[in-house]
C-alpha positions in Angstrom: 131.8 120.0 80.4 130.8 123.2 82.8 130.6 122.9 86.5 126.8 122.7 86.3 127.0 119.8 84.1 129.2 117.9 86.1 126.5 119.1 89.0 123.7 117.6 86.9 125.0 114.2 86.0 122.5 111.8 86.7 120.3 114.0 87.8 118.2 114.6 84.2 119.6 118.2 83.8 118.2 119.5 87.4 120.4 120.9 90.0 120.0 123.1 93.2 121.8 126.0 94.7 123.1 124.2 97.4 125.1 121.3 95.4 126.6 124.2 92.6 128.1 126.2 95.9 129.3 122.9 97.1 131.1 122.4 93.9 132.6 125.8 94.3 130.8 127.9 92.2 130.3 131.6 93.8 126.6 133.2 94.6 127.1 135.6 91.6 127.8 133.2 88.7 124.9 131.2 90.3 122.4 134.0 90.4 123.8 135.2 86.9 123.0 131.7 85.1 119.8 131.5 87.3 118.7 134.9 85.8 119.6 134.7 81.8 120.5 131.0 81.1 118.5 128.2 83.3 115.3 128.0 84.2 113.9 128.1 87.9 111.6 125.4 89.0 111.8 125.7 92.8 113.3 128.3 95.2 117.2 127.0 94.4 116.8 124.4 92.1 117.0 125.1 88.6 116.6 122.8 85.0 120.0 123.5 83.1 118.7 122.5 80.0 115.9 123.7 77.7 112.8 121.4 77.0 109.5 119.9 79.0 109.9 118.4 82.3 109.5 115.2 82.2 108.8 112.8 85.1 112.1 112.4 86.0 112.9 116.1 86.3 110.2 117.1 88.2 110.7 114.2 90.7 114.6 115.3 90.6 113.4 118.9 91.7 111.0 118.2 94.2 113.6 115.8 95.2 116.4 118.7 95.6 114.1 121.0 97.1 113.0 118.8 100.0 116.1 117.8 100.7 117.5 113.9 102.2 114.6 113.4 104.7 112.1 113.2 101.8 111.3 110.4 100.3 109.3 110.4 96.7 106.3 108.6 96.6 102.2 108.5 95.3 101.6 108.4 91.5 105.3 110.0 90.1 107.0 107.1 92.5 104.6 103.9 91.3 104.9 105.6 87.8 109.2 105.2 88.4 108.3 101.7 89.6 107.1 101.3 86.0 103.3 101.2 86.4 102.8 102.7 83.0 98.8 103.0 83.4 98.7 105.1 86.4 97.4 108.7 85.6 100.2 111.2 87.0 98.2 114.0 88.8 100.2 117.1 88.1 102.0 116.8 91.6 105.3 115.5 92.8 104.8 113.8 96.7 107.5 114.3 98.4 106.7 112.3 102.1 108.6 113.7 105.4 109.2 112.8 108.6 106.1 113.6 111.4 108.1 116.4 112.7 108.8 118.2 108.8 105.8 120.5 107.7 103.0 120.0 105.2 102.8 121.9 102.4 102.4 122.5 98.8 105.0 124.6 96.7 104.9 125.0 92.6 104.5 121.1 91.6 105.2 119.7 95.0 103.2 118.6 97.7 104.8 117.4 101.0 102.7 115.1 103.4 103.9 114.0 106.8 104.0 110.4 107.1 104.3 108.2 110.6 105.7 105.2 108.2 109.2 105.2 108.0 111.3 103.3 105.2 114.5 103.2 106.4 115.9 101.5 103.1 114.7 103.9 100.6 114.2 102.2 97.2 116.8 104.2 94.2 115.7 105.0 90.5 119.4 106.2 89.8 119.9 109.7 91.8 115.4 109.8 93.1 115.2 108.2 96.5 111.6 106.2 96.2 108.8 104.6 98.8 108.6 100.9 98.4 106.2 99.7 94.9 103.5 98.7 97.2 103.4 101.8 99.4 103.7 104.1 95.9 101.1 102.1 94.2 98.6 101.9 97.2 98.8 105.7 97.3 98.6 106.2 93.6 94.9 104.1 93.8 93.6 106.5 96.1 94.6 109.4 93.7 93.2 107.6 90.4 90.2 109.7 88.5 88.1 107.0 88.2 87.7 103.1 89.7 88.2 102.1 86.5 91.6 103.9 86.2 92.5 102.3 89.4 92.0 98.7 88.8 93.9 99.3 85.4 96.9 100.4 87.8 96.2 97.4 90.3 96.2 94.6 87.9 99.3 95.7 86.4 101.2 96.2 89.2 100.1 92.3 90.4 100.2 91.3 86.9 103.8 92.5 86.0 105.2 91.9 90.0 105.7 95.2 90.7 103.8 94.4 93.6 102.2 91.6 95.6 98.4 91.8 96.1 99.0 91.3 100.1 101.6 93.8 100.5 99.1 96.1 98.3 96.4 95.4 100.9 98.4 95.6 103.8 99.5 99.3 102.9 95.9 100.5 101.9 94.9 99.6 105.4 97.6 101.2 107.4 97.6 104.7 105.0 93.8 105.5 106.7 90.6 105.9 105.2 90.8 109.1 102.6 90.6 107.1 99.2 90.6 103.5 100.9 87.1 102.9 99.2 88.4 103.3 95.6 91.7 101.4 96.5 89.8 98.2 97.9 87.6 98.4 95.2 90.8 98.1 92.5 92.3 95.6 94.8 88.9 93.3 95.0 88.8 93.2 91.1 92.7 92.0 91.3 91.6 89.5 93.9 88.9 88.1 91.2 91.8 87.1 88.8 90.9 89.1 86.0 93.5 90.5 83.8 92.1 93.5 82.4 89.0 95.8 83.5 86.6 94.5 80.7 87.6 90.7 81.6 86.5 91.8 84.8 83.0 93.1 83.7 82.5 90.3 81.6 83.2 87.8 83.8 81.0 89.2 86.5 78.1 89.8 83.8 78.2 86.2 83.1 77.8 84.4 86.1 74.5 85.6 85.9 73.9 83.9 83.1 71.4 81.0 83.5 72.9 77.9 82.0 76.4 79.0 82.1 78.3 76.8 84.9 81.6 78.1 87.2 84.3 80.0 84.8 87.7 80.5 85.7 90.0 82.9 84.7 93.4 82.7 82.9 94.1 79.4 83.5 97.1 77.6 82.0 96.5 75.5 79.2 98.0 72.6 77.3 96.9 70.7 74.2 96.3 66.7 74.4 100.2 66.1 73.4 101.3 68.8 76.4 102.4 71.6 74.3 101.8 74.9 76.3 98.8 77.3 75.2 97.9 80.4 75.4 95.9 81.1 78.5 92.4 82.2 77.9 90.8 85.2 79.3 87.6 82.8 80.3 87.5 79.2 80.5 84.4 76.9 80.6 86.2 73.8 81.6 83.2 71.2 81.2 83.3 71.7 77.5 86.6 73.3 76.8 84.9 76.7 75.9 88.0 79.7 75.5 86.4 83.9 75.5 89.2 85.8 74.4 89.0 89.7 75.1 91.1 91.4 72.4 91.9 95.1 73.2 92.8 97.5 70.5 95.1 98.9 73.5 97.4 95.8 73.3 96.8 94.6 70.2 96.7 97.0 68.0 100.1 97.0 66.0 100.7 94.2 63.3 103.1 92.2 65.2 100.4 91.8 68.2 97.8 91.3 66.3 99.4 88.7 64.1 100.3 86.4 67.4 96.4 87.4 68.9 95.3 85.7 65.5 97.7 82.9 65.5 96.8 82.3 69.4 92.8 82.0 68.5 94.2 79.5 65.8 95.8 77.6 67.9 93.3 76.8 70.3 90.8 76.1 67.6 93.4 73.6 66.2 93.6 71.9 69.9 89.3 71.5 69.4 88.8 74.7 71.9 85.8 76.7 70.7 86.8 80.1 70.3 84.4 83.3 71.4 86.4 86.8 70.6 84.9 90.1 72.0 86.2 93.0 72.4 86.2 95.9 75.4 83.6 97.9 72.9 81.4 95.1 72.7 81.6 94.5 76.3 80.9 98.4 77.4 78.1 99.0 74.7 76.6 95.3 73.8 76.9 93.3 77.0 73.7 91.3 76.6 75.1 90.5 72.7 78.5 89.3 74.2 76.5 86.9 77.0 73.8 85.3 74.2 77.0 84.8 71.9 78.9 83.1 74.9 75.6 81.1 75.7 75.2 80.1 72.5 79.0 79.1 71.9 78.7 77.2 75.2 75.2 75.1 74.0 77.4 74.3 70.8 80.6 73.3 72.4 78.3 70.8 74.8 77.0 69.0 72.2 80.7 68.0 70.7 82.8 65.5 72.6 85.8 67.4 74.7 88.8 67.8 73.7 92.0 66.1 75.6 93.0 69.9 76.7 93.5 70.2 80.3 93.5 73.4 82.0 95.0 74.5 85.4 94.1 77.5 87.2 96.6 79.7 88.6 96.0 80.1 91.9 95.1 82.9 94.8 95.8 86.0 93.4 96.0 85.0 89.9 93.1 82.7 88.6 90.5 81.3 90.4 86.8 79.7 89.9 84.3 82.5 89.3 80.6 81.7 90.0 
């Protein structure tokens, strides 16, 4: 193993000037390899290897290149947190101190921040703002609101995150992008799992006839075996909507338990409405007269012995 690779262990093939002359090697092997064998990302830090940068380089270099007082954050950290739907934005933040400088060099940009972190969170050798912070300042960065409610209700969903700590950041990072934020965090707040659950459920409380929904309750059959929890729930007649994505479902293996899951609750006497985020975008008033008319049919059967619990304040609650 060279000196360089010994330099770059753990740090995804990246090193920087400073740590290969701290390991001994001389200013002219170092400006040799620099010129005809690595590559140069950032004044003094340099990818070893040949290939795309990938996340984890280009946070390792912006990382190198600010040096220990920075602290990685925005979309690249909540992305290392393992929010897989946020959008990366093409830039690495790098967060100082009040008295470092702003600025933006290559694929970095360097805020000054008044919020300290003294216990930096660690993604092997990347130094990282807390999940909450990184996702509250990856919503304000999101393209769209739909984007950023995607990036919300995963980080709640999968506890990367808490909802309060996610609203206690957007409020203390200012105003710039707190609109779009709030607006992710309110459709968290609703309970729904998934942008298009979201829509629905807000199209069809204004739905005459339709009583109080809830969302993503847990469920269990007459005999107490566990079932799966349904995207909305009619309680008074035991009434299940099931939104199936093509983005989660899609493979054979998903799709195979989504089927066997609508099969289930049929067997337990739920009635069963499937729709999918298409028909939702494009055929709203379809969905809702296929919902009300699935709702008029389950009312005139008796109920089945199901019982249904929502999940609580930032999971499920009544809608409507």
């Amino acid at each position: 193993m060279t000196l360089e690779q010994e330099v770059a262990t753990g740090q995804w093939g990246i090193v920087s000037r400073a740590q290969l002359s701290a390991a001994g090697m001389s200013p002219e092997a170092i400006r040799w390899r620099a010129a005809r064998q690595w590559r140069s990302l950032l004044p003094g830090v340099y990818a070893i290897e040949p290939g795309r940068l990938g996340v984890h380089q280009a946070a390792m270099a912006a990382q190198l290149y600010v040096g220990p007082s920075g602290l990685l954050g925005g979309s690249s950290a909540a992305r290392l947190h393992g929010v897989e739907s946020v959008r990366l934005t093409g830039l690495i933040d790098v967060v100082v101190p009040m008295n470092g400088r702003t600025r933006t060099i290559g694929h970095v940009r360097i805020p000054r921040t008044r919020f300290s972190e003294p216990v930096p969170h660690h993604h092997g050798s990347l130094r990282l703002m807390s999940p909450a912070r990184a996702v509250a300042e990856a919503l304000r960065r999101m393209p769209t609101d739909e984007v950023a409610a995607e990036v919300a209700i995963e980080a709640v969903q999968r506890r990367i995150a808490a909802l309060d700590d996610l609203r206690h950041w957007t409020s203390l990072l200012g105003r710039a992008g707190s609109a779009r934020a709030e607006r992710a965090l309110s459709v968290v707040a609703s309970g729904a799992w998934s942008v298009p659950e979201h829509r629905l459920a807000h199209a069809v409380t204004g739905v005459k006839g339709l009583p109080g929904l809830w969302l993503n309750p847990t469920l269990k059959d007459e005999h107490g075996a566990q079932l799966i929890s349904p995207d909305l729930w009619f309680d008074e007649v035991a009434l299940a909507v099931m939104v199936h994505s093509r983005r989660y479902h899609s493979t054979g293996d998903q799709w195979d338990a989504t089927v066997t899951s609508d099969a289930e609750l049929s067997a337990a006497g739920v009635v069963v409405v499937g729709v999918t985020p298409h028909q939702i975008s494009r055929a709203m008033p379809e969905v809702l007269a296929r919902i009300a008319r699935a709702y008029a049919a389950a009312s005139r059967r008796p109920r089945p012995g199901v019982k249904a619990v929502p999940r609580g304040r930032d999971g499920v609650r009544l809608v409507g």
